[in-house]
N, C-alpha and C positions, 0 to 999 in steps of 0.2 A: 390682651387676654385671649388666649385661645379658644375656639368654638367650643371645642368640649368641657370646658372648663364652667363657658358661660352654661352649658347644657347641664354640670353638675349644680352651679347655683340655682336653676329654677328646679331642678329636682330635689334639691335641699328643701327650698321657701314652699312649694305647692308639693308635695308628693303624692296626694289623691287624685291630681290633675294630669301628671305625666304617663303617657301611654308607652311610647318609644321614645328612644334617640337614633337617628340611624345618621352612618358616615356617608355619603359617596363622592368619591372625586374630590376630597378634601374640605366639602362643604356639611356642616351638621344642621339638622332639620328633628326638631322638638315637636312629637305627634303630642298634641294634649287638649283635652276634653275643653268643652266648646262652655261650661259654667260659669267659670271664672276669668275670661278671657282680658276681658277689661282689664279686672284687676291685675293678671300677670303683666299684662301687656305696660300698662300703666309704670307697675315695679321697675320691669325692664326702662322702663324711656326716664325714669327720674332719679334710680339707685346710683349714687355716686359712682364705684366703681362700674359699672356697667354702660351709663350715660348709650343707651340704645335710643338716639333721638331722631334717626332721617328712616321715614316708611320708606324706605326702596320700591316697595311692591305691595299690593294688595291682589290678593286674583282666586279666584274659586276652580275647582278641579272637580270634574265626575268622573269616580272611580267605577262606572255599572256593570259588576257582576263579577268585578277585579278583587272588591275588598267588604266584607262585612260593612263598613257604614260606607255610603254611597258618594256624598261628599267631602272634600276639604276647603277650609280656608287659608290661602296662605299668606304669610306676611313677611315678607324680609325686610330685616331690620340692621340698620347700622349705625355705625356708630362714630361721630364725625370727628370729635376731637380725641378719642383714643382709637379711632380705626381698625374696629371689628365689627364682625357681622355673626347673624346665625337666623334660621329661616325658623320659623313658627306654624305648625302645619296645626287647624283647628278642625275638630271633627264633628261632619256636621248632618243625622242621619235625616234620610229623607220622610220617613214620619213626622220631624220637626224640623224643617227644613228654613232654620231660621237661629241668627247668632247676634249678638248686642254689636254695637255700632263701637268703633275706637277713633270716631273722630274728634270725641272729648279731649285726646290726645294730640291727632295728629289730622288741623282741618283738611290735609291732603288725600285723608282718605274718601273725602265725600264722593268724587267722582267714581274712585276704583270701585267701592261700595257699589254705587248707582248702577255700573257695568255688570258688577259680580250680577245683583238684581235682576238685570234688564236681558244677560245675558243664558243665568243659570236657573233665576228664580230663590234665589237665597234671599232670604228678609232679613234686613238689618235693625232690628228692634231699636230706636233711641235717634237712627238718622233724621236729619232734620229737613231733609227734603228726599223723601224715597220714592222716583218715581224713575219711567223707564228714561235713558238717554242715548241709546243710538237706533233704538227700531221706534218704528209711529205710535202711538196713543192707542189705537187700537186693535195692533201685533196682540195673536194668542201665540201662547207656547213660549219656548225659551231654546233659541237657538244650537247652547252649546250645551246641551241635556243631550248626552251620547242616542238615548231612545228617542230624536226629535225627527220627523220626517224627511229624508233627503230633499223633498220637493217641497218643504212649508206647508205640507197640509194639502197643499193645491190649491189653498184658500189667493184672492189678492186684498189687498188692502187698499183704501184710499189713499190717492196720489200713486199708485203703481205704476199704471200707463206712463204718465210723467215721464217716472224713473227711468224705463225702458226707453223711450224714446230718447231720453237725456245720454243714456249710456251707448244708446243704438249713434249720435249726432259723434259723441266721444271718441267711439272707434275709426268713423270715417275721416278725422281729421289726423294730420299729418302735422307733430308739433314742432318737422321744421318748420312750417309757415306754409305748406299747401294742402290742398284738402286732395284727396285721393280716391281712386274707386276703388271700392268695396270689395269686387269681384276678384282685384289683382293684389299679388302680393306683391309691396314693395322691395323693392332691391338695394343694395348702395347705391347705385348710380342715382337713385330717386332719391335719398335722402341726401348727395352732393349738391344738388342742381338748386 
């Protein structure tokens, strides 16, 4: 089934739901309200002809100052034994900065979730472990928030020194197998030897 195609069946089933459909570069992306999310999503991943059953993707987008609602959820979705796809773009404003969890669906979304989280600050209502997974415990802010401080606040966190020093040790080694100064930059002839 063609992208468009599968974009007119959710506009059939949900149409208080569907905001857009837009083409680009051969791929269709279904902009739709962040209420019912589950449930489309749900539709899509069990409707015989449809069979949308592998999350490709999960990942959050800030739109700030680009689009009337600030955030998106995206979700590409495919489809293994009849081999189609089509993206799911979920709108998500920053006043309520928060969209139901479809790992009911699909347990592969726990971690994507966890990132969108830990990353953008999007809450995943219904996840069963929402906590952050790639900054520390107790990282403020949310990294990929277009309005987030180039420098982190200037704040540090516990274990930071660590960190530096780990990546300071990182740079001076040489991963053919010799440790190198710092001062100099390596040449080929130093990575032959």
């Amino acid at each position: 089934m063609e992208p468009l195609e599968i974009a007119q069946k959710i506009r059939e089933r949900f149409p208080d739901q569907v905001i857009q459909v837009e083409e680009h570069r051969g791929q269709v992306g279904v902009i739709v309200k962040k209420d019912r999310i589950v449930e489309m999503l749900r539709w899509l991943h069990d409707d015989p002809a449809l069979q949308l059953n592998h999350l490709a993707d999960l990942c959050g987008v800030d739109y700030l100052a680009k689009k009337d609602v600030r955030f998106e959820v995206v979700y590409n979705l495919y489809s293994i034994p009849l081999r189609h796809r089509i993206r799911i773009r979920a709108e998500v404003p920053e006043d309520d900065c928060r969209i139901d969890s479809v790992t009911s669906i699909w347990m592969g979304a726990n971690w994507h979730e966890r990132e969108c989280y830990d990353l953008l600050g999007i809450t995943f209502d219904g996840h069963p472990d929402l906590r952050r997974i790639l900054l520390p415990e107790g990282w403020e802010g949310h990294p990929l928030r277009k309005d987030y401080p180039l420098d982190g606040g200037g704040k540090r966190w516990s274990g930071y020194e660590e960190v530096v020093e780990k990546s300071k040790r990182l740079r001076q080694h040489d991963f053919y197998g010799m440790y190198q100064d710092p001062t100099k930059k390596a040449g080929l002839e130093d990575a032959r030897e």
